[in-house]
C-alpha positions as CSV (number, residue, x, y, z in Angstrom):
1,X,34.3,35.5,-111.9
2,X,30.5,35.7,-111.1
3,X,29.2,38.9,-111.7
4,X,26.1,38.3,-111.9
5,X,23.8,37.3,-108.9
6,X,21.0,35.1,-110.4
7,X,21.5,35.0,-114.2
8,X,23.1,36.9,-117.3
9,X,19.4,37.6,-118.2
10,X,19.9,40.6,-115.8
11,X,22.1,42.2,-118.1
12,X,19.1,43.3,-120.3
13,X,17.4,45.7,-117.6
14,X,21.2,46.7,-116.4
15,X,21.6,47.8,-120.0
16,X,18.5,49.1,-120.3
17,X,18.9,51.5,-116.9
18,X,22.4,52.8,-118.8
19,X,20.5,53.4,-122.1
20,X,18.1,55.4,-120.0
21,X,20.9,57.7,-117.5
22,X,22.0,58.4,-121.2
23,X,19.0,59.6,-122.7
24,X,18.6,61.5,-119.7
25,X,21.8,63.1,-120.6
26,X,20.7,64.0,-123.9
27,X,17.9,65.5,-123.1
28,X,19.6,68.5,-121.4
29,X,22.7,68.5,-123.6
30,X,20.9,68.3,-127.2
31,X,18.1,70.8,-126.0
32,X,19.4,73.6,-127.5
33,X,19.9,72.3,-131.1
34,X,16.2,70.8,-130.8
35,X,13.0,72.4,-132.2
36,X,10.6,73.0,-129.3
37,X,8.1,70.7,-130.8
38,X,10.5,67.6,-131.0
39,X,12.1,68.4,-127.5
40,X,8.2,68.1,-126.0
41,X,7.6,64.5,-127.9
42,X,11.2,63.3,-126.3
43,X,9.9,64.8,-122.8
44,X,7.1,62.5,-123.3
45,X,8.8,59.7,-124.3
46,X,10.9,60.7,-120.7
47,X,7.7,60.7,-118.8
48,X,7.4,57.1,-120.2
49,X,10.6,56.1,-119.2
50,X,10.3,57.1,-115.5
51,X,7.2,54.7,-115.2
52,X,8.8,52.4,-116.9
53,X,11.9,52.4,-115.3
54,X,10.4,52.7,-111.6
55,X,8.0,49.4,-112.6
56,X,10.2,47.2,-114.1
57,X,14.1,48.0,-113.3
58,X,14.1,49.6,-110.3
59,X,11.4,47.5,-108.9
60,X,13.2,44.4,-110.2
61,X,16.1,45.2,-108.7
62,X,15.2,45.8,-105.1
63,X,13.9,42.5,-104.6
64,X,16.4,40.3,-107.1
65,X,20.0,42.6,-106.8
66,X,20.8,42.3,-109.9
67,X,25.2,41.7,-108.9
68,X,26.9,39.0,-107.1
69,X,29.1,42.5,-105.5
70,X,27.5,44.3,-103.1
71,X,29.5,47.2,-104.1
72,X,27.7,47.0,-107.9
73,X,24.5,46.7,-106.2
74,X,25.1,50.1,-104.6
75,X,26.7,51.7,-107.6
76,X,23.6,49.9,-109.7
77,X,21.3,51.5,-106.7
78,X,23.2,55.1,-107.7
79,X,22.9,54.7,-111.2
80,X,19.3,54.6,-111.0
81,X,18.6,56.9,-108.2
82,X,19.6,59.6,-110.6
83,X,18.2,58.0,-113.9
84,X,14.5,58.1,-112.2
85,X,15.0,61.2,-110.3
86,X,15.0,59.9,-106.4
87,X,16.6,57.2,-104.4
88,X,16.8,54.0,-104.9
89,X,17.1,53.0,-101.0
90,X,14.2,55.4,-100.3
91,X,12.1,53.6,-102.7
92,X,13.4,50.3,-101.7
93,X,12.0,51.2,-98.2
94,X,8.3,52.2,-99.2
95,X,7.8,49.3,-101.6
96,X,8.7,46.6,-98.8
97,X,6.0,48.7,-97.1
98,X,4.0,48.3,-100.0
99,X,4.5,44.4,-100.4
100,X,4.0,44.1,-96.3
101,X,0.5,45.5,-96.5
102,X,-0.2,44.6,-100.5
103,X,-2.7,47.3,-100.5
104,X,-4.4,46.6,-97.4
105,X,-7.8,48.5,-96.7
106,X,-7.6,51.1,-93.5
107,X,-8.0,49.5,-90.3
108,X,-10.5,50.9,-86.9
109,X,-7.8,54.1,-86.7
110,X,-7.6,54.7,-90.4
111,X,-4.3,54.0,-91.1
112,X,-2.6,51.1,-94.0
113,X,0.5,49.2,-93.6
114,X,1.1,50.0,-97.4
115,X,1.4,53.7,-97.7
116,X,1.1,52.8,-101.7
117,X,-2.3,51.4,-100.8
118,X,-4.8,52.8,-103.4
119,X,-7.5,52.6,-100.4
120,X,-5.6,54.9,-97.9
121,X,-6.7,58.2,-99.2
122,X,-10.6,56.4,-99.9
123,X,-13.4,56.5,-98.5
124,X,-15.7,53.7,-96.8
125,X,-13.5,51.2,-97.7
126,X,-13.5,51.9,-101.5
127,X,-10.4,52.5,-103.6
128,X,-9.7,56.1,-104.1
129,X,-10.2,58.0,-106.9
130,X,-8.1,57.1,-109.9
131,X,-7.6,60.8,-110.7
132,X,-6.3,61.7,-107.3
133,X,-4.4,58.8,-107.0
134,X,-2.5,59.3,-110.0
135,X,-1.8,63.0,-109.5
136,X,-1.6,63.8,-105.6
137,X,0.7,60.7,-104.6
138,X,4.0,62.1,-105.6
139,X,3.1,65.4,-102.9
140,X,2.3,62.7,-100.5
141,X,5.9,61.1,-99.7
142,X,7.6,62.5,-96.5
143,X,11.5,62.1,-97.5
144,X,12.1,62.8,-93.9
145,X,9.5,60.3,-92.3
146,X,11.4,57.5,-94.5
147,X,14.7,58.1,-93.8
148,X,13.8,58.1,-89.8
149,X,12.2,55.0,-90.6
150,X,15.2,53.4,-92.4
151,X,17.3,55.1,-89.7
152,X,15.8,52.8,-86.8
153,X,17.1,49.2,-88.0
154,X,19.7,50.4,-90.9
155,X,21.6,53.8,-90.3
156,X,24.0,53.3,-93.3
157,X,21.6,52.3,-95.6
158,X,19.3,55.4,-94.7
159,X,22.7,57.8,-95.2
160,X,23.1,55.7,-98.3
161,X,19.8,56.9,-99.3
162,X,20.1,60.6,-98.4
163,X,23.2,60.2,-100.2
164,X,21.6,59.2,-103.3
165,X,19.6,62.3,-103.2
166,X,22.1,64.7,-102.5
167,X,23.9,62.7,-105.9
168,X,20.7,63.4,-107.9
169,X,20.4,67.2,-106.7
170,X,23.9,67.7,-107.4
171,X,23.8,66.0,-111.2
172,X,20.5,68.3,-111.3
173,X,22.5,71.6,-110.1
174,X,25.2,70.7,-113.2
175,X,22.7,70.1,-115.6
176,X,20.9,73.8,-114.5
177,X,24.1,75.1,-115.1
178,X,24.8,74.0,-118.3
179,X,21.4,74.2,-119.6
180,X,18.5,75.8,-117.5
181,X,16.1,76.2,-119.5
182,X,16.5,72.5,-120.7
183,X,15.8,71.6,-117.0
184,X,12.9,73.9,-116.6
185,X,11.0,72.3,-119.3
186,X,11.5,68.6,-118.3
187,X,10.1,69.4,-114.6
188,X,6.7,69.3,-115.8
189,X,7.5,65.8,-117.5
190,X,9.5,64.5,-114.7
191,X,6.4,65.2,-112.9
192,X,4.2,63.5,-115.5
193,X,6.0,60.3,-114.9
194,X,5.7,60.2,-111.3
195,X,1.9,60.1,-112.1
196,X,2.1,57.7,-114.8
197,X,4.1,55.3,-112.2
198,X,1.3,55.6,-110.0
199,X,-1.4,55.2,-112.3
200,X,0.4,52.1,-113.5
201,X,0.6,51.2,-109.6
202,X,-3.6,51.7,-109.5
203,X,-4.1,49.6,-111.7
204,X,-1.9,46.6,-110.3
205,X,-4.4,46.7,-107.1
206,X,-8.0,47.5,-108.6
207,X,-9.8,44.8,-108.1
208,X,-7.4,43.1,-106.7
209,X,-8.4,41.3,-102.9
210,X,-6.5,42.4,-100.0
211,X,-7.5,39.6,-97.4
212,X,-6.2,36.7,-100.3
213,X,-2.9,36.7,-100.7
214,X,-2.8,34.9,-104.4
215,X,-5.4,37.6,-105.5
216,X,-3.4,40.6,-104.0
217,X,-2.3,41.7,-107.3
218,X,-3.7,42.2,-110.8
219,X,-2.5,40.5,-113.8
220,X,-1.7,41.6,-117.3
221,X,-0.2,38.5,-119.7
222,X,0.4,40.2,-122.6
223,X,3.8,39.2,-124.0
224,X,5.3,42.3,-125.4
225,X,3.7,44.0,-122.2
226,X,5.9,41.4,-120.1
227,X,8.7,41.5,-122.5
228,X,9.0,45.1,-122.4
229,X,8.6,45.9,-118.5
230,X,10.9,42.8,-117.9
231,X,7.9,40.9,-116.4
232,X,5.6,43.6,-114.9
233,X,2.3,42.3,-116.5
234,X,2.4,39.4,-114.3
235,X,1.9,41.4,-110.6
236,X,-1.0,39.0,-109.0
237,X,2.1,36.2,-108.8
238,X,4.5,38.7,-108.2
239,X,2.5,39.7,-104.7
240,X,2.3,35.8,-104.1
241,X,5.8,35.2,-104.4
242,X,7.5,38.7,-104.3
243,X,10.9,36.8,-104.6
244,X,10.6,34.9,-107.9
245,X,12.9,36.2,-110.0
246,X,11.5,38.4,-112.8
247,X,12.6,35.7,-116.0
248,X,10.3,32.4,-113.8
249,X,7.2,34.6,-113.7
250,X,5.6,33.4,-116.4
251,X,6.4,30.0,-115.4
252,X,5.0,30.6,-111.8
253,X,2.0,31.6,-113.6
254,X,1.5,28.2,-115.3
255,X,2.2,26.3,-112.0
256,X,-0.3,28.8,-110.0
257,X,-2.8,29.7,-112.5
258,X,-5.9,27.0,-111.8
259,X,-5.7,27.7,-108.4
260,X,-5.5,31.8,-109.5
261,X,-8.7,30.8,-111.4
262,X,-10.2,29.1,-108.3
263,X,-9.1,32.3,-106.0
264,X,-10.7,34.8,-108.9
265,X,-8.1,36.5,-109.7
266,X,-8.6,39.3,-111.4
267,X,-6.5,39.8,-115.0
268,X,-6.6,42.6,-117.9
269,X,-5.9,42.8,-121.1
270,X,-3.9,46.0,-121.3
271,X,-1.2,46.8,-119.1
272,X,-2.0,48.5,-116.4
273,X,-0.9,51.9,-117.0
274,X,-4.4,51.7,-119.6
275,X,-6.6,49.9,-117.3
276,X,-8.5,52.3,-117.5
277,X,-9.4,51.0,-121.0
278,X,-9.6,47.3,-119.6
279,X,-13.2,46.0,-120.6
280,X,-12.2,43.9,-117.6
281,X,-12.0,46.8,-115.2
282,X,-15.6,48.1,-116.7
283,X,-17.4,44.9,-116.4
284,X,-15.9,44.6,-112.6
285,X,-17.7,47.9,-111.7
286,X,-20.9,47.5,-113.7
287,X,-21.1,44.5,-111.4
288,X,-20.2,46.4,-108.3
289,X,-23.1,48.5,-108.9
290,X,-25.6,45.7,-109.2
């Protein structure tokens, strides 16, 4: 039988989102036999994960189900809605926000299709600042906007996704119970990640040219990058064709890339949670200013 829906590649990130539920777990059950100062290098290393969970698994999966089963797809989508800390079918909704506006500028009312859009919160049409970006967009979700939202066209799928919450609060009750100050001292870290996934998502879009649609991302083709993120590095050809699966990116690339060129797209050489250490980036805005 078929399990899986487009190739047994897939069973890398699958494994990979198990690996990570379980560190989770460990986290909270080991934190008492820990020293402080090794429990705060594994809450970074958590902090990590979340980003890189959110950007390469969980992003993977919503537009490539990763099962032939639709009932392994939701019990994937469960899986992962408590391994990153909030639902999967939520975050399914804003990112086909995100890829139906691909970081559009405001329009005459002020408003984006892309609620991700790192020119929503700007000003005059400029991207907003990186430090804000990264730190006030996890305050700025409405859980209850985007389950009306999902509600309208798909009622089970938005009780799905409350469901999924209530699932991750519950596992999150257990875990204070067994071990609250373990929980206490990961919030700040959980938090962390949330703002290293959206400086990672920053850094995907600056630059980056709303009005072309082969130039609506920002590239990074640094193999272990790629390897690592299960194809992350290569966003610019993700935006063009959001449905390639994550294992023919590279090859898109090759088939897109002189016309890429030709369109300027723009590409770092760090991934793009350290853009902000791209010489790429830098040059960009020293020729903005001139």
């Amino acid at each position: 039988m078929k399990i899986f829906a487009h190739t047994r590649w897939d069973l890398a990130p699958v494994l990979a989102a198990v690996a990570h539920l379980a560190f989770d777990v460990y986290l909270i059950a080991g934190f008492e036999s820990r020293p402080l100062w090794l429990s705060a290098i594994l809450g970074a290393v958590y902090a990590v994960s979340i980003s890189w969970n959110i950007n390469s698994i969980s992003h993977n999966f919503i537009h490539t189900p990763y099962f032939k089963a639709r009932w392994m797809n939701r019990g994937f989508s469960l899986l992962e809605s408590v391994a990153i800390g909030f639902s999967q079918t939520y975050y399914h909704w804003v990112h086909m926000r995100h890829h139906s506006g691909n970081s559009d500028r405001p329009d005459d009312k002020g408003v984006t299709v892309d609620l991700l859009s790192i020119y929503r919160h700007g000003q005059d049409g400029e991207p907003e600042n990186v430090w804000s970006y990264t730190f006030m967009s996890f305050f700025r979700d409405d859980l209850g906007d985007i389950h009306k939202a999902i509600a309208r066209n798909r009622p089970f799928e938005a009780k799905w996704g409350r469901f999924e919450l209530v699932f991750f609060l519950v596992a999150v009750a257990a875990a204070l119970v067994y071990d609250w100050k373990a929980v206490l001292f990961l919030v700040p870290f959980y938090y962390l990640g949330n703002c290293l996934s959206s400086l990672n998502g920053y850094y995907e879009h600056l630059h980056g040219d709303p009005d072309e649609p082969i130039a609506w991302g920002v590239s990074s083709h640094k193999s272990f990058y790629n390897w690592l993120w299960f194809g992350n590095g290569y966003h610019a050809e993700h935006h063009y064709r959001p449905r390639t699966h994550w294992t023919k990116l590279r090859n898109l690339h090759e088939q897109i890339k002189d016309e890429q060129e030709e369109a300027g797209v723009h590409v770092i050489s760090t991934c793009h949670a350290l853009g902000f250490m791209a010489k790429e980036n830098r040059e960009a805005e020293l020729a903005d200013e001139y």
